[in-house]
C-alpha atoms as a printed R data frame, in Angstrom:
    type eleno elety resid chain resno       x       y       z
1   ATOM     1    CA   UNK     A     1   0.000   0.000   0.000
2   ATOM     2    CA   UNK     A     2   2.261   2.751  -0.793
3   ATOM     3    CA   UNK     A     3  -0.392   5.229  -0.266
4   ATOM     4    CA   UNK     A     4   0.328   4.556   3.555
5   ATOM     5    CA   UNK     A     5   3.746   6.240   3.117
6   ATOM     6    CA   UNK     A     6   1.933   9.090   1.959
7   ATOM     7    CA   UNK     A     7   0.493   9.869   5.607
8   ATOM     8    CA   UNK     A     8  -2.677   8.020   4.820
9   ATOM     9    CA   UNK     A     9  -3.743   6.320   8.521
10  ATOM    10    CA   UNK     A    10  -6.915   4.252   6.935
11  ATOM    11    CA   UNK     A    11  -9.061   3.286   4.173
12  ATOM    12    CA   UNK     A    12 -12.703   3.020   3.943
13  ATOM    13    CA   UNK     A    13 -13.872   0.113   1.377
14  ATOM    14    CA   UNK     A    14 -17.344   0.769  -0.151
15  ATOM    15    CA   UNK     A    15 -18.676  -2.171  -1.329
16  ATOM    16    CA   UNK     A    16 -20.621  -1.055  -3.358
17  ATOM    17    CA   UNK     A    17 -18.989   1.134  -5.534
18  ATOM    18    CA   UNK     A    18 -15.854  -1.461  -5.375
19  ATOM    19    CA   UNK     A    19 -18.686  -4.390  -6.725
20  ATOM    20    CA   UNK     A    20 -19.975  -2.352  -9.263
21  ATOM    21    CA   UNK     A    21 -16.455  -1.159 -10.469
22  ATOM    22    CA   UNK     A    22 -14.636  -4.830  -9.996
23  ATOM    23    CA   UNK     A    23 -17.777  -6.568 -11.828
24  ATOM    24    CA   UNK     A    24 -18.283  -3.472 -14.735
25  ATOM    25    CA   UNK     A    25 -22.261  -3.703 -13.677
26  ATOM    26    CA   UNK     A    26 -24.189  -1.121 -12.083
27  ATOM    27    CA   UNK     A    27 -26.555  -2.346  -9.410
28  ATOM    28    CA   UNK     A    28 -29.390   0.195 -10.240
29  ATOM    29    CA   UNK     A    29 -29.777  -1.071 -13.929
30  ATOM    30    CA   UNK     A    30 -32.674  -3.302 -15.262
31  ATOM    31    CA   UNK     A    31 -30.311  -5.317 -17.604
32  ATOM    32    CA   UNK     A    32 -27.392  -6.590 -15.217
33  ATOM    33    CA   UNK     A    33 -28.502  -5.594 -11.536
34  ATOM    34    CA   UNK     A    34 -29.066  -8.948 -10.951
35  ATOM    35    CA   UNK     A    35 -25.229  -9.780 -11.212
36  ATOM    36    CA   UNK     A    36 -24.182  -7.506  -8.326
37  ATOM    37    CA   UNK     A    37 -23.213  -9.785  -5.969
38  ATOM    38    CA   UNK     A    38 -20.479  -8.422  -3.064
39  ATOM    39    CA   UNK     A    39 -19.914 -12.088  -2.187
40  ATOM    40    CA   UNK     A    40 -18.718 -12.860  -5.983
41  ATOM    41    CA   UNK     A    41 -15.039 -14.575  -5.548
42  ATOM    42    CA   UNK     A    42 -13.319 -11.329  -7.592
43  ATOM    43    CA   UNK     A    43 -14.859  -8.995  -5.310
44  ATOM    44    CA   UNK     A    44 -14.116 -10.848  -2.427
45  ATOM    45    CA   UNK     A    45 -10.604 -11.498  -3.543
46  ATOM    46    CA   UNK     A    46 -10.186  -7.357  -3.798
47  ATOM    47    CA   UNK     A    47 -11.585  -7.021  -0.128
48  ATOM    48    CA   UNK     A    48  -8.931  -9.322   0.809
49  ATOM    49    CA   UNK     A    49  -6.053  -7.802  -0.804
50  ATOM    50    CA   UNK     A    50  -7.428  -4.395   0.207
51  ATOM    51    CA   UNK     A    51  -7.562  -5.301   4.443
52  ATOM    52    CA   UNK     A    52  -4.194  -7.859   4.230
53  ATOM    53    CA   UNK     A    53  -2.183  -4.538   2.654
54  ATOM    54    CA   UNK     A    54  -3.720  -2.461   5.234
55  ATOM    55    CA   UNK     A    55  -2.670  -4.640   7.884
56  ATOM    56    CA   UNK     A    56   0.956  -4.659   5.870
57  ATOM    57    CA   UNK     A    57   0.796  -1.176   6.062
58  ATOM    58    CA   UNK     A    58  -0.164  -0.777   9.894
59  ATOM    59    CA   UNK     A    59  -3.364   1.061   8.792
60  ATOM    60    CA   UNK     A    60  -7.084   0.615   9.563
61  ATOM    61    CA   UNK     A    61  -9.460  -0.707   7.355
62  ATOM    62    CA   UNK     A    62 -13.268  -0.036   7.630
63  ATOM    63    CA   UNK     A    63 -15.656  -1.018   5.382
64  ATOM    64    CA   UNK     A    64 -19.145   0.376   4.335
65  ATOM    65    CA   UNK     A    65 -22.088  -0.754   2.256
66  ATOM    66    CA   UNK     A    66 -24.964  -3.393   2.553
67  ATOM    67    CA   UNK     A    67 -22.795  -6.465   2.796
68  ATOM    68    CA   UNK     A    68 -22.056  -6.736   6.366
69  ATOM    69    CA   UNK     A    69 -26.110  -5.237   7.589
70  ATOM    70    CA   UNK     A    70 -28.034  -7.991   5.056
71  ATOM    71    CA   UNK     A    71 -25.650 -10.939   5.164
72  ATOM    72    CA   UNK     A    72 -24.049 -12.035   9.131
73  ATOM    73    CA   UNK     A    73 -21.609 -14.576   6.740
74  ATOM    74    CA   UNK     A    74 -20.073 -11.454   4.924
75  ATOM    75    CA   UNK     A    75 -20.011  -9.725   8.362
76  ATOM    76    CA   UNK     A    76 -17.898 -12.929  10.071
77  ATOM    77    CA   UNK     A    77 -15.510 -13.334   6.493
78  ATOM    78    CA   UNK     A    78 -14.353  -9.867   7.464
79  ATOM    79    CA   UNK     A    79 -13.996 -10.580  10.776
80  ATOM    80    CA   UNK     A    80 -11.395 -13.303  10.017
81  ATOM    81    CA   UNK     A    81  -9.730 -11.025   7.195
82  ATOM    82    CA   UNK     A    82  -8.784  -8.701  10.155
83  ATOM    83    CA   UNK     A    83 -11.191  -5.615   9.127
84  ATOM    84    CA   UNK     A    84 -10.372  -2.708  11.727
85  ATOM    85    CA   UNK     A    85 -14.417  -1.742  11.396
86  ATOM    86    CA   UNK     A    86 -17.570  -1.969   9.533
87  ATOM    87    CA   UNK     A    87 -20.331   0.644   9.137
88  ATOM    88    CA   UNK     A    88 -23.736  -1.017   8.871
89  ATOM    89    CA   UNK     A    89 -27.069   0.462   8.832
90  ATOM    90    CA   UNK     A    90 -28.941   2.103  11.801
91  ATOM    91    CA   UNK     A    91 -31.581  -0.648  11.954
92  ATOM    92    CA   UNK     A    92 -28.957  -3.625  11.887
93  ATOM    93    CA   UNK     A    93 -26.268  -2.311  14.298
94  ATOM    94    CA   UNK     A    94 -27.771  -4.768  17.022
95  ATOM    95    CA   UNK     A    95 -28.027  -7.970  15.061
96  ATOM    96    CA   UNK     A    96 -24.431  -7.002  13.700
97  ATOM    97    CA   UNK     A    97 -23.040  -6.171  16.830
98  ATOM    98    CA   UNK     A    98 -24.007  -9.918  17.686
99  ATOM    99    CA   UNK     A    99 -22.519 -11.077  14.700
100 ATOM   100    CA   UNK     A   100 -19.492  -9.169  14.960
101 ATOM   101    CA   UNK     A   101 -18.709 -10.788  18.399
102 ATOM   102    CA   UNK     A   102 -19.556 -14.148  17.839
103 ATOM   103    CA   UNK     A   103 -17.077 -14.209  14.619
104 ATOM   104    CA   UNK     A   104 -14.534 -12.057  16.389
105 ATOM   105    CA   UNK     A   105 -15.049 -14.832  19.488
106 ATOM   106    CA   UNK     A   106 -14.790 -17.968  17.573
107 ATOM   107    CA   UNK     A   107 -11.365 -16.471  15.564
108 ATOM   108    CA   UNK     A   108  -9.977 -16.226  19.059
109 ATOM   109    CA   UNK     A   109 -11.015 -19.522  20.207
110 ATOM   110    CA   UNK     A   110  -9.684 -21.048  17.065
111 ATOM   111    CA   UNK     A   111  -6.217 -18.672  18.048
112 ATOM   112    CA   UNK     A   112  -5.926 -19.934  21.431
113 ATOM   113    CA   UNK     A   113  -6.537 -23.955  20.472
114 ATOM   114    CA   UNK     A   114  -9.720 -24.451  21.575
């Protein structure tokens, strides 16, 4: 991430905007919104890269978007990816709070051996 050297303390991944841009479809259109999919291996594999060069770089890494409010799976994968934060939705902070901490308790578990 040589962005980091610039001063740069964090990024902020929008999935949506990275989905749309790493698939070339835009979710809002008739003809191809039905292949927006945040979960699709490419995208996933760009989130990845994105949080493991962060780390690298001694940098947070937050992500926004729908992912992590609509889908507790997403919300755990970035848990074990080492995401700094996540924004979610007002009306899903309490189920993803849950989420959060269940993922972020199991990695530990799985850490410590048991």
């Amino acid at each position: 991430m040589e962005y980091a050297g610039l001063g740069i303390d964090g990024v902020s991944i929008g999935t949506n905007d990275l989905t749309q841009l790493v698939l070339g479809v835009d979710r809002d259109s008739t003809t191809c919104a039905d292949l927006f999919d945040e979960r699709d291996p490419a995208v996933m594999d760009a989130i990845s890269r994105i949080i493991s060069g962060a780390r690298r770089a001694k940098i947070t890494s937050s992500l926004c978007g729908q992912a992590p409010s609509n889908d507790p799976e997403f919300a755990a994968i970035l848990v074990e990816l080492g995401i700094t934060s996540v924004s979610v939705n007002p009306d899903a902070v309490g189920s993803a709070r849950r989420v959060l901490a269940d993922a972020e308790a199991h990695l530990a578990s799985r850490r410590s051996g048991q």
